[in-house]
C-alpha positions in Angstrom: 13.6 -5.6 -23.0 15.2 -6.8 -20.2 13.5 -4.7 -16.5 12.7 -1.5 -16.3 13.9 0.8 -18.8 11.9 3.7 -17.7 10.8 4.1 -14.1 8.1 6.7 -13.0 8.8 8.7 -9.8 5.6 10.9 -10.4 3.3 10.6 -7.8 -0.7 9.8 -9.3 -2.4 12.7 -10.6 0.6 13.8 -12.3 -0.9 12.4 -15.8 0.4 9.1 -15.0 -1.8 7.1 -17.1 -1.6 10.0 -20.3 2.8 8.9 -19.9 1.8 5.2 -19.7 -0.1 5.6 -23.2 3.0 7.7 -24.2 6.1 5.4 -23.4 3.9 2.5 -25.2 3.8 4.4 -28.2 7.1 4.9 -27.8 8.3 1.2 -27.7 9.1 1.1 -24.0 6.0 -1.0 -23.2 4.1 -2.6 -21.4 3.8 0.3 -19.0 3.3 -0.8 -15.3 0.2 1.3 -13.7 -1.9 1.0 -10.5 -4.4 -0.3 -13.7 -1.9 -3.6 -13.6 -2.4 -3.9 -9.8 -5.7 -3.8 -9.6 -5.9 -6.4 -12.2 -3.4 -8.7 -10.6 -4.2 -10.2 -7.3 -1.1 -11.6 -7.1 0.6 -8.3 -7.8 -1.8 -6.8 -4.8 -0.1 -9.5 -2.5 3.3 -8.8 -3.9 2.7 -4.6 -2.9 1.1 -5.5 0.5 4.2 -7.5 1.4 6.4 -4.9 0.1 4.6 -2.3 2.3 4.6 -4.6 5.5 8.0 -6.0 5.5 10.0 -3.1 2.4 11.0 -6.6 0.9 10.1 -7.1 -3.1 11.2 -9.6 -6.2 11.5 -6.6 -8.5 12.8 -8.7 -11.3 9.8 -11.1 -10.7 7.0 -8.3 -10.1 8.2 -6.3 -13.4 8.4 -9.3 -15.9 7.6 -8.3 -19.3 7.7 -4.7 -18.8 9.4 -1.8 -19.9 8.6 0.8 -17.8 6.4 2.0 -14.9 4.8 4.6 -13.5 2.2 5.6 -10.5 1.2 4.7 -7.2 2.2 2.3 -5.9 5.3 1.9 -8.4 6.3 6.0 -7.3 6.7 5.3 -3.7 9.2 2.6 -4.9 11.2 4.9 -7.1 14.2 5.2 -4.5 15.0 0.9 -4.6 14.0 1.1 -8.4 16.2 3.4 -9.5 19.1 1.5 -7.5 17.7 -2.4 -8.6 17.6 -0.9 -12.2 21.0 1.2 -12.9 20.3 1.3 -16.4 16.6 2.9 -16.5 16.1 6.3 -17.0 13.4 8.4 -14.6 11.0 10.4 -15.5 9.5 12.4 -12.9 5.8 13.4 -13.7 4.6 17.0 -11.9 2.3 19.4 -12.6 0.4 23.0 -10.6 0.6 21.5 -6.7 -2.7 23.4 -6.2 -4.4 21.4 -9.2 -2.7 18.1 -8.5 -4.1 18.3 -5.0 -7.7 19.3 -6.1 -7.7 16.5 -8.9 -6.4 13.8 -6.2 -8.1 14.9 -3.4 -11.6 14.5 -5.7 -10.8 11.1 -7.2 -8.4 8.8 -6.1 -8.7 10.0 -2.6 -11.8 9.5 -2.5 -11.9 5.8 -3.2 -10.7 5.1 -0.1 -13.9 4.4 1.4 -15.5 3.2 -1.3 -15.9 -0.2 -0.8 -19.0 -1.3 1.6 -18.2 -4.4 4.3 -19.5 -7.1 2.2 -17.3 -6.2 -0.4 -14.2 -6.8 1.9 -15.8 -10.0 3.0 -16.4 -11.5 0.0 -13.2 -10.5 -1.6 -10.4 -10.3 0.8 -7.9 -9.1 -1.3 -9.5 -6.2 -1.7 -8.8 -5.6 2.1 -5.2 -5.9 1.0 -5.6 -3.6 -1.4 -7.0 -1.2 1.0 -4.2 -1.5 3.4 -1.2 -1.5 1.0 -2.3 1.7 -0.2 -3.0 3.4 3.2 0.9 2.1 4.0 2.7 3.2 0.8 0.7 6.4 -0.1 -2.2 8.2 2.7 -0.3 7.3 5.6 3.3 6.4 4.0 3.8 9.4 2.0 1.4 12.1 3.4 1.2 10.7 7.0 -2.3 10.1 7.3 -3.1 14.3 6.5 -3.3 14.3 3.1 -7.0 16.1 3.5 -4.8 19.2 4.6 -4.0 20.9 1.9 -0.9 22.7 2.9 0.4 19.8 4.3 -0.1 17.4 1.2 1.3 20.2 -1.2 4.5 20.6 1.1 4.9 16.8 0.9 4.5 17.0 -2.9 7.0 19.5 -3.5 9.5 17.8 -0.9 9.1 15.2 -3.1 9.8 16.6 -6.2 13.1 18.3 -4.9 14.6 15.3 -3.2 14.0 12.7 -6.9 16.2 16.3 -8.4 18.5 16.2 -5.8 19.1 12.2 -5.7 19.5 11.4 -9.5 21.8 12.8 -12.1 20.7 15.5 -15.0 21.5 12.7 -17.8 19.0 10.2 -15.6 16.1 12.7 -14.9 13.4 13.7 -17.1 10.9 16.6 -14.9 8.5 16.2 -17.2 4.5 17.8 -17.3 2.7 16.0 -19.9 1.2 19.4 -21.2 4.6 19.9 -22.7 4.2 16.9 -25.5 6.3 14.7 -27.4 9.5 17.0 -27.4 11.1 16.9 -24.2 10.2 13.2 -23.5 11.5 12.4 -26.4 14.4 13.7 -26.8 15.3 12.6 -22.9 14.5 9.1 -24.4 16.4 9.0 -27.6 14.0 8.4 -29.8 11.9 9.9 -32.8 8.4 11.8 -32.2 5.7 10.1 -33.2 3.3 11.5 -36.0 0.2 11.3 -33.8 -1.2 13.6 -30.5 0.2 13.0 -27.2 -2.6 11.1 -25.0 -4.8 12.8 -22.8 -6.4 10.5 -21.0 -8.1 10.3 -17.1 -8.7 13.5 -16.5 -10.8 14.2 -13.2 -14.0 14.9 -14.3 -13.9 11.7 -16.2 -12.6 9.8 -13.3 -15.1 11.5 -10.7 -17.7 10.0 -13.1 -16.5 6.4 -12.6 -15.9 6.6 -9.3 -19.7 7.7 -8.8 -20.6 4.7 -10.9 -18.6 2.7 -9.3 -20.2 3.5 -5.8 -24.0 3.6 -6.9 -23.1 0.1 -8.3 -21.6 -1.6 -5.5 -24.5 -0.4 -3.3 -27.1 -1.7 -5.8 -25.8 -5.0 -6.7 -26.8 -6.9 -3.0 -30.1 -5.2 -3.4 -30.2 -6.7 -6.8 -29.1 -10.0 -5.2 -31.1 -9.8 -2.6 -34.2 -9.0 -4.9 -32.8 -12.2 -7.3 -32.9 -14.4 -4.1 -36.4 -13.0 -3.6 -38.0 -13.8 -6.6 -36.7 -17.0 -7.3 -37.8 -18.5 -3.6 -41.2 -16.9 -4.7 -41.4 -18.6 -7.7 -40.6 -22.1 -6.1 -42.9 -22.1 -3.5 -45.7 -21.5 -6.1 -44.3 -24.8 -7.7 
C-alpha cells in the first residue's frame, strides 16, 4: 500500500487506539499511533522538527503504513489530507464532557510525569515533552486545556471545521461505540466475523500511568541501593 490510505483527524481519547486495532483487522495496516512515536526516537525527532519549523518528509515518516491515527498524527490532519489526495478520513469523536474527563485523567496527566534525571539521562524524552506541549497543550488548546469549557469549545471547533474542510464521500464521523457497520461500509470493505476492539479505556490507562510514576521514582532508589551494596561488599574484600 503505497502512503496513507486512511488518515485519523480524531484528537486522542476519541478511541484512537480501539480504530488502530480496527483498520488492522481491516487490512489497512500498520496503523500509525502515538504507540509508534514513543517507540521511534527518530520518529520523536522527526515530530519535534515538524512542530518547531511545520516542515515534515511525510512520505519518509509514514513508510510501510496504511493508515494513522492520534496525537500527534491529528494535529497534522490538515497537510495529510492535502499530501495524501487519495486517503480517506476518519474523524474519531465521542460525548465532549467524557472525552475531556478521560483525557484530562490520563494522557494529560503525563505531562509531568517524568522526574529531572529522567530528562537528563535520556534527552529525547525532553523532545518528546516539548513536541507535544507545541502540537497539542499549547498548539491546539493554548496552554488551557485544564479549563474545561475552554478545551470542550476547542474540541468541538475542531470537529466542525474537519466537516466543513473535507467532502461527504472523504469523511467518515465515526464513534467507535457504533461498530463495524459504518466504518465499514465508509471503507468499502466486508465486516469482519469478530467484536470490534475495545481497548485503552481510562481506568486501564490511569493504572499504567500510576505504575509508571511509582516506577520511575523507585528505580534511582533501587540504583542507588545497588551502588550501595555492592561498594559494601568490596570494601569487605
Amino acid at each position: 500500500m503505497a502512503g496513507l490510505a486512511v488518515i485519523g483527524a480524531g484528537f486522542g481519547r476519541t478511541g484512537t487506539l480501539s480504530l488502530k486495532h480496527a483498520l488492522e483487522q481491516l487490512g489497512f495496516g500498520p496503523t500509525y499511533h502515538m504507540q509508534e512515536v514513543v517507540r521511534r526516537p527518530s520518529h520523536i525527532e522527526a515530530w519535534h522538527r515538524y512542530a518547531v519549523t511545520g516542515e515534515a518528509d511525510w512520505d519518509h515518516l509514514f513508510a510501510g503504513f496504511g493508515s494513522g491515527v492520534d496525537f500527534p498524527l491529528s494535529c497534522a490532519w490538515r497537510p495529510l489530507a492535502a499530501h495524501f489526495p487519495d486517503a480517506k478520513v476518519v474523524l474519531s469523536v465521542r460525548d465532549p464532557q467524557r472525552w475531556w474527563e478521560s483525557t484530562a485523567t490520563t494522557i494529560y496527566t503525563t505531562r509531568d510525569m517524568f522526574p529531572r534525571w529522567v530528562r537528563t539521562v535520556l534527552p529525547v524524552t525532553d523532545r518528546f515533552l516539548d513536541m507535544s506541549e507545541r502540537l497539542v497543550w499549547d498548539g491546539l488548546f493554548g496552554g488551557r486545556f485544564c479549563e474545561r469549557d475552554h478545551a470542550i469549545a476547542v474540541f468541538e471547533r475542531h470537529v466542525e471545521e474537519v466537516r466543513a474542510t473535507l467532502p461527504p464521500e472523504r469523511l467518515l464521523v465515526f464513534d467507535v461505540a457504533e461498530g463495524w457497520g459504518p466504518l465499514c461500509r465508509f471503507l468499502g470493505v466486508a465486516e469482519p466475523g469478530r467484536p470490534f476492539p475495545r481497548l485503552n479505556d481510562a481506568a486501564w490507562m490511569r493504572r499504567r500511568i500510576q505504575g509508571a510514576r511509582v516506577g520511575l521514582r523507585v528505580l534511582p532508589l533501587a540504583a542507588a541501593g545497588l551502588v550501595a551494596l555492592a561498594a559494601q561488599r568490596r570494601s569487605r574484600r
